[in-house]
C-alpha positions as CSV (number, residue, x, y, z in Angstrom):
1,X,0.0,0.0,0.0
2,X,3.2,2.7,1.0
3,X,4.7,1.7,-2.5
4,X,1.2,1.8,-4.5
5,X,0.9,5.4,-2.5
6,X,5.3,6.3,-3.1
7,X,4.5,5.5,-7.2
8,X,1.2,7.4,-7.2
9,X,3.4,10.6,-5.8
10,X,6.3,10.5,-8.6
11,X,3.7,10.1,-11.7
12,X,1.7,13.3,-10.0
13,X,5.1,14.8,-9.8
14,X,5.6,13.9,-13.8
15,X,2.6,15.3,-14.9
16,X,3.6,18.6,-13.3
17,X,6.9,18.3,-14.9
18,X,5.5,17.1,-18.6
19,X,3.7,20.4,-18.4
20,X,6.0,22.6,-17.2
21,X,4.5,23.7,-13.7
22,X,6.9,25.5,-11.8
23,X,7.3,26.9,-8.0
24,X,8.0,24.5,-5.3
25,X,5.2,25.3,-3.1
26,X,2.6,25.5,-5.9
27,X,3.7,22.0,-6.6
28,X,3.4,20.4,-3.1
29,X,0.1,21.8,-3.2
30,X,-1.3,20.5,-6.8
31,X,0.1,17.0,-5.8
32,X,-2.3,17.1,-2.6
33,X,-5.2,18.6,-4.8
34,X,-5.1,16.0,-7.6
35,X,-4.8,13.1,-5.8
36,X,-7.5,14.1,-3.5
37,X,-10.0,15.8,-6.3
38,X,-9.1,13.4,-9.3
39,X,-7.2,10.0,-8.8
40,X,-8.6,8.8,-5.4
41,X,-12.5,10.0,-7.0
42,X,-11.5,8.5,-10.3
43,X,-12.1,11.3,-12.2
44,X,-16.1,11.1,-11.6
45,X,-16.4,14.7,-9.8
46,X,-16.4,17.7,-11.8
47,X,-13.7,20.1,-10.5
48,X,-13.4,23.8,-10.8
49,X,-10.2,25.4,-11.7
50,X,-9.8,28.4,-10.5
51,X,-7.7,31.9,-11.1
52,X,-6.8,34.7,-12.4
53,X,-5.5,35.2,-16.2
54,X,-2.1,34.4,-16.4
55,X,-1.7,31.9,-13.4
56,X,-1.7,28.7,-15.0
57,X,-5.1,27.4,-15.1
58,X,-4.5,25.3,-18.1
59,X,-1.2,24.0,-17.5
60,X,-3.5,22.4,-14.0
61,X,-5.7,21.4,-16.7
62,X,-3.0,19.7,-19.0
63,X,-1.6,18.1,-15.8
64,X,-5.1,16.6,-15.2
65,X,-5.8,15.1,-17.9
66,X,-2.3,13.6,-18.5
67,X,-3.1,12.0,-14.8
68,X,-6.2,10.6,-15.9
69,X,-4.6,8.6,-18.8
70,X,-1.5,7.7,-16.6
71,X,-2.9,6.8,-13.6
72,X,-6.9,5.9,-14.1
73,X,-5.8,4.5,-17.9
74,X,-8.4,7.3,-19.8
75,X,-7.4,6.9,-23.4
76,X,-9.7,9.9,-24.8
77,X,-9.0,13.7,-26.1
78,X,-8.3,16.1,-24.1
79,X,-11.3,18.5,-25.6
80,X,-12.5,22.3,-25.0
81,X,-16.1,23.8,-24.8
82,X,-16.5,27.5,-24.8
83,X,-19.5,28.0,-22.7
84,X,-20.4,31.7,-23.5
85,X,-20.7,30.3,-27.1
86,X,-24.1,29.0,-26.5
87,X,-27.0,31.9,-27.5
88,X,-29.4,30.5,-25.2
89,X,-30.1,27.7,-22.1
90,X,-31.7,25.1,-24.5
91,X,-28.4,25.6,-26.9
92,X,-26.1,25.1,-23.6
93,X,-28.3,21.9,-22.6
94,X,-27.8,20.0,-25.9
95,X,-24.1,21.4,-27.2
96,X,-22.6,20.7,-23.4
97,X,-24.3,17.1,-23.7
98,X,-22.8,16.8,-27.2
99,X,-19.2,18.1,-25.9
100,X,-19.2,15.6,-23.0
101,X,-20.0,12.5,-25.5
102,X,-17.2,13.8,-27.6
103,X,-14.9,13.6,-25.1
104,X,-16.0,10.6,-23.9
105,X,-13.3,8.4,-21.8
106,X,-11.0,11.4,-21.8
107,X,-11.6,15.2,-20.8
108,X,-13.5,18.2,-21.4
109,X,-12.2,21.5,-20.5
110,X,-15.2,24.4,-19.8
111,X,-13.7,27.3,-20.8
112,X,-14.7,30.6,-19.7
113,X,-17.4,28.5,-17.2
114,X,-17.6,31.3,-14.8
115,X,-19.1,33.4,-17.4
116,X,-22.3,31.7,-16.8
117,X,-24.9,33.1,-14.8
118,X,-28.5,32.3,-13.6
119,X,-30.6,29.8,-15.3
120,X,-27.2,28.7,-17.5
121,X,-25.2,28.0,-14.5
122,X,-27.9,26.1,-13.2
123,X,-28.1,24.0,-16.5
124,X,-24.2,23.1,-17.0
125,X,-24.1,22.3,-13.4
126,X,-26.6,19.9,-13.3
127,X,-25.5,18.4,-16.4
128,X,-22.0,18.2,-15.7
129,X,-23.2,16.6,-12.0
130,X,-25.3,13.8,-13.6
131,X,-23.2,13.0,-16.5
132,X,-21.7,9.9,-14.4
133,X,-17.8,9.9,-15.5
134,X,-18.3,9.5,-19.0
135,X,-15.6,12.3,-19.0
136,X,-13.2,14.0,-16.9
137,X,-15.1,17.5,-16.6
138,X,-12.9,20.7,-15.8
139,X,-14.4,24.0,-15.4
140,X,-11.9,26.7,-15.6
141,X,-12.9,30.1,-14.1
142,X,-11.5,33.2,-13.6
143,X,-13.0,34.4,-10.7
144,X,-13.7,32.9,-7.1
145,X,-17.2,33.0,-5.6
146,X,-17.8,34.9,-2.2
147,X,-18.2,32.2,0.4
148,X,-22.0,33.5,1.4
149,X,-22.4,32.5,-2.8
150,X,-25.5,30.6,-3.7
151,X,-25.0,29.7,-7.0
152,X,-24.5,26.6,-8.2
153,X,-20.9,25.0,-8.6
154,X,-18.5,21.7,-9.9
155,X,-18.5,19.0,-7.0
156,X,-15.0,20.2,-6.1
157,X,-12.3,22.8,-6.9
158,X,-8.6,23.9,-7.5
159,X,-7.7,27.2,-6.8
160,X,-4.0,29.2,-7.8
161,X,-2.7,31.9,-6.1
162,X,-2.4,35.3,-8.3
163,X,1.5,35.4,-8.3
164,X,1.6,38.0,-5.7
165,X,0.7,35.9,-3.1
166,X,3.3,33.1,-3.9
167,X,6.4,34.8,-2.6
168,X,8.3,31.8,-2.4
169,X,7.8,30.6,-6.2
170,X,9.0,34.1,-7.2
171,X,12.5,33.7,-7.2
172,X,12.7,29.8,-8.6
173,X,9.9,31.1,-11.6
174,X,12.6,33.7,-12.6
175,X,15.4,31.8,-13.1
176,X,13.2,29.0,-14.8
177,X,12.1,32.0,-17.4
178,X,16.1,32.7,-17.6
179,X,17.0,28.7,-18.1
180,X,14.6,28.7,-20.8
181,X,15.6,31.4,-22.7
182,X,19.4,30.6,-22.3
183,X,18.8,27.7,-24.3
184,X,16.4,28.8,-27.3
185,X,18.8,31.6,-27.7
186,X,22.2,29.9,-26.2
187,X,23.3,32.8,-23.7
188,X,26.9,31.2,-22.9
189,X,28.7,32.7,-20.1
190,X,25.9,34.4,-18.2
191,X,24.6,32.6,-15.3
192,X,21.5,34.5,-14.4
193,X,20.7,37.4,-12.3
194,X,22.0,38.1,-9.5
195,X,20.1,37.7,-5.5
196,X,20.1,41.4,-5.3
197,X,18.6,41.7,-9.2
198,X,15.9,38.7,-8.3
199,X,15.2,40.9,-5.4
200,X,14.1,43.7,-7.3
201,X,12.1,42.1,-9.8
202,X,10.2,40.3,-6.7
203,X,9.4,43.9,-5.2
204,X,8.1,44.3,-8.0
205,X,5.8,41.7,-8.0
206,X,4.5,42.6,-4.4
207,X,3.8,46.3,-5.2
208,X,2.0,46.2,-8.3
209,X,0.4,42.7,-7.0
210,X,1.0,41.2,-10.3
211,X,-1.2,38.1,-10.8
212,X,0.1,36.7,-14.1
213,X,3.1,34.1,-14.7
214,X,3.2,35.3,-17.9
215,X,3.9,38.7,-16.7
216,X,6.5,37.1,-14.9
217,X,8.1,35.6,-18.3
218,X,7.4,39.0,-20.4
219,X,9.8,40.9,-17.8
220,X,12.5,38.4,-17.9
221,X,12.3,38.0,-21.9
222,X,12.8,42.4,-22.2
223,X,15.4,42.1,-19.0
224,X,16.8,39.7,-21.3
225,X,16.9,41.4,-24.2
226,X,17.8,45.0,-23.2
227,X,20.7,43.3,-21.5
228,X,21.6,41.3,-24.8
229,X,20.8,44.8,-27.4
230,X,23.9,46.7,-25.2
231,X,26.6,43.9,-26.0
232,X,28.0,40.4,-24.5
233,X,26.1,39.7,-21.2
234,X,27.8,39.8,-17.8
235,X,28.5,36.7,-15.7
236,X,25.2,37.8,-13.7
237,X,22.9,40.2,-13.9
238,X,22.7,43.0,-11.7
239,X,20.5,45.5,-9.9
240,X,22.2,47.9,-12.2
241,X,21.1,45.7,-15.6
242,X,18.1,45.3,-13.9
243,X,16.4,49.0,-12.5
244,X,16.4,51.3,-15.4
245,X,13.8,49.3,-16.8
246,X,11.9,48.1,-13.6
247,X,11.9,52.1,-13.6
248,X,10.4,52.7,-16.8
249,X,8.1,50.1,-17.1
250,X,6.9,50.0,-13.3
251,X,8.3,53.7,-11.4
252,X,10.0,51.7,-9.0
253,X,12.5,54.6,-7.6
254,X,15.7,54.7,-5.6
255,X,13.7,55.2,-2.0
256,X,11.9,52.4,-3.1
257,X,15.1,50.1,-3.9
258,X,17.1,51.6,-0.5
259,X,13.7,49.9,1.4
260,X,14.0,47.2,-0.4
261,X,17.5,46.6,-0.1
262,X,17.7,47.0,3.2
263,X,14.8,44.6,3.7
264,X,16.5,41.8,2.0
265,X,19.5,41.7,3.5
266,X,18.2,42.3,7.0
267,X,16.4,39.0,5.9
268,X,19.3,37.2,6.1
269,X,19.6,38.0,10.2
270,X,15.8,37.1,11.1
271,X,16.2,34.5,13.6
272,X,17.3,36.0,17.1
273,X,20.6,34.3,17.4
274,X,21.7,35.5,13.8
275,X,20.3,38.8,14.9
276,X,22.7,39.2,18.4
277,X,25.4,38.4,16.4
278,X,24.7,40.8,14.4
279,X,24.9,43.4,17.1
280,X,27.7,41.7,18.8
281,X,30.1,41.7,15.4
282,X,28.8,45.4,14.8
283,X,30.0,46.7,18.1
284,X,33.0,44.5,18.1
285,X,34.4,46.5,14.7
286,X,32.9,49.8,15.5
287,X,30.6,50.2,12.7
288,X,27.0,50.1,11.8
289,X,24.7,46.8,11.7
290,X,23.5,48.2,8.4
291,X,27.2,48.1,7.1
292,X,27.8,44.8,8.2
293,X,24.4,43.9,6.7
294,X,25.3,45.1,3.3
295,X,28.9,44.1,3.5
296,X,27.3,40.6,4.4
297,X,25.2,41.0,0.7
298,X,27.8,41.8,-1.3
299,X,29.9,38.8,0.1
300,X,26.9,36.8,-0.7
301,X,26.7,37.9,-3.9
302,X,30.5,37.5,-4.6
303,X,30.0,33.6,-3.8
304,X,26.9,33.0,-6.0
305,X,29.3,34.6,-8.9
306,X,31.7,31.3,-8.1
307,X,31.0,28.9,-11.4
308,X,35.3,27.7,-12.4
309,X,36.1,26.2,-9.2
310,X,34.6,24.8,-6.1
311,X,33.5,27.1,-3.3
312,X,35.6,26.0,-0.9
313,X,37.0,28.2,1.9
314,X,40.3,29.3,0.2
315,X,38.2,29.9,-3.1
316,X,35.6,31.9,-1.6
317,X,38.3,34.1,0.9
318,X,40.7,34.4,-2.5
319,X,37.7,35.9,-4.6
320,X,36.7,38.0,-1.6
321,X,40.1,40.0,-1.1
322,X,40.3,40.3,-4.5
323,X,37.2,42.0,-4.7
324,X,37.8,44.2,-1.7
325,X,41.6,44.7,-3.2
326,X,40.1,46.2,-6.1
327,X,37.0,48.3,-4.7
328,X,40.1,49.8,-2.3
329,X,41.6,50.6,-5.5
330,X,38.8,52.5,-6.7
331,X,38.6,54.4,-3.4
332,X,41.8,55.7,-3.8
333,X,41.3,57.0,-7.4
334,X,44.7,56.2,-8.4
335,X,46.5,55.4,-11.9
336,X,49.8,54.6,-10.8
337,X,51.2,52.4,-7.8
338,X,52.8,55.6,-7.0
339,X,49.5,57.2,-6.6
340,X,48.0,54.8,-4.8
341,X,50.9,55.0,-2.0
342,X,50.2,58.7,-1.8
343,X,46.4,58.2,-0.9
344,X,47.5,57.1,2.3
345,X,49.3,60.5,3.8
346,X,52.8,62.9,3.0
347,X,54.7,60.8,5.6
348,X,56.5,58.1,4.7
349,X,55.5,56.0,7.3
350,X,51.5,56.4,6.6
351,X,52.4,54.6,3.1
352,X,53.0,51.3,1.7
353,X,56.0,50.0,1.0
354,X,56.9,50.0,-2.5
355,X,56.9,46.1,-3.0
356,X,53.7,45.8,-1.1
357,X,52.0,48.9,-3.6
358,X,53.8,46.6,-6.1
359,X,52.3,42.8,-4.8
360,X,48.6,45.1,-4.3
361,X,48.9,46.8,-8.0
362,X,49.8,43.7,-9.3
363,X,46.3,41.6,-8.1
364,X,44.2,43.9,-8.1
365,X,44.9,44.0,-12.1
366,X,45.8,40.0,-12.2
367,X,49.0,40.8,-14.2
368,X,50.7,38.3,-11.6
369,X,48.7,35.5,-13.2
């Protein structure tokens, strides 16, 4: 019974894959949902589907279906009716009955069902109740019913999140958009965008309260793009690839990124130990817990940049000095080694030696490699 139940999971997990359903949480949830709704009823309740445009309604749909012939052995189409195509109730009563014996044995998709008001509701809900499971019967609406609702509805029902509202998919939907694209369009040498970049396109996401996927894959595809029209992509995407057009398109502004910032990498410190230590390290070195904090992000970022060798310690610590090497560099606005010894005061003793200005100049622009 444990394996029967072990083998039922993976092919649910299949079907999500053979479709393309992505977002970890949205996943554990649809496995739950069409087990329960489709496979353990054996596809004889109707089930509504339920979202907004854009959140993947028919990819649930697709899933289904491909469930029903894997699991429950359905060998039928997968067919469509359009219920705001019928003129009157009598037209709905026999072309619904004529769509479910067309599909008969596999499933029929009810497009646009929560169109249907009144005395039509009433008709393709009783129909679709007493048609025994001559088909798998999906209704697919765009809108969920206040719970005080009367009107009549599909034995059961599915509903997705508008994207908004799945934080935690966010992130994983926007690299899968970025895998996809790198390999219709073969982006060598880029590896994605960066946390901080991922972090401003979810912002994003939260204030406008975008709903759609798609959405989701349009501003990746022009993120893409712009980043691909101005020359040979970076190894990641940055906040600075990133903003100008989350500007434009969106009027995200700087106070709005400083928030943001500053909210994701005081994310990193949530739990109260992380957060005393926080404290503790910031008074130990005499400067500010939001300096640490962001000092803290950019080292993160520096290690998710690590793709030619492993990230071990001495990798990771080697990659780090060299970046702080070179941002010193650019503090001290020099040219020359000379230069950059005079940066540090007149007196002789305030400087660096020559050989050490000489070992710093020389990593910071890798000509002792």
């Amino acid at each position: 019974m444990l394996q029967a139940a072990h083998d039922i999971g993976d092919r649910l997990v299949r079907a999500l894959d053979s479709v393309g359903i992505v977002g970890q949480r949205l996943r554990e949830r649809l496995v739950k949902d069409l087990k329960a709704k489709i496979v353990l009823r054996a596809a004889k309740d109707a089930v509504e589907v339920i979202g907004d445009s854009g959140t993947g309604k028919h990819k649930v749909v697709e899933a289904a279906h491909a469930i029903a012939c894997d699991i429950l052995g359905r060998t039928g189409p997968l067919a469509a009716f359009d219920c705001a195509s019928a003129s009157s109730r009598a037209d709905l009563d026999d072309a619904l009955a004529g769509a479910i014996r067309e599909a008969q044995g596999g499933t029929l998709v009810l497009d646009r069902f929560g169109a249907l008001e009144g005395d039509a509701r009433s008709v393709a809900t009783r129909i679709i109740r007493d048609r025994g499971d001559d088909a798998l019967i999906l209704a697919v609406s765009h809108r969920d019913p206040s719970p005080d609702s009367a009107e009549p509805r599909p034995a059961t029902s599915i509903r997705l999140k508008p994207l908004h509202e799945r934080e935690e998919d966010v992130w994983e939907l926007i690299d899968h958009f970025f895998e996809a694209m790198a390999q219709d369009y073969d982006l060598q040498g880029c590896m994605g965008f960066s946390r901080q970049a991922k972090g401003d396109i979810a912002q994003v996401v939260q204030e406008t309260c975008l709903k759609s996927v798609r959405r989701l894959r349009d501003i990746v595809r022009d993120l893409l793009f712009e980043a691909l029209a101005d020359g040979e992509l970076p190894l990641k995407l940055t906040s600075e690839h990133v903003r100008p057009y989350l500007e434009r398109t969106f009027g995200q502004t700087s106070e709005d990124r400083a928030e943001r910032d500053a909210a994701l990498v005081a994310s990193q410190f949530d739990a109260v130990v992380e957060r005393s230590m926080l404290e503790r390290l910031a008074r130990v070195h005499e400067i500010s817990e939001d300096l640490l904090q962001r000092q803290a992000q950019i080292i993160n970022e520096i290690v998710e940049g690590i793709s030619d060798v492993p990230k071990s310690y001495r990798n990771i610590m080697t990659k780090v000095e060299d970046v702080q090497r070179a941002a010193a560099w650019l503090v001290t606005g020099a040219k020359t080694q000379a230069a950059f010894r005079q940066y540090f005061g007149a007196e002789g003793f305030m400087r660096p030696t020559k050989s050490v200005a000489w070992a710093f100049y020389n990593r910071v622009f890798k000509r002792d490699m």
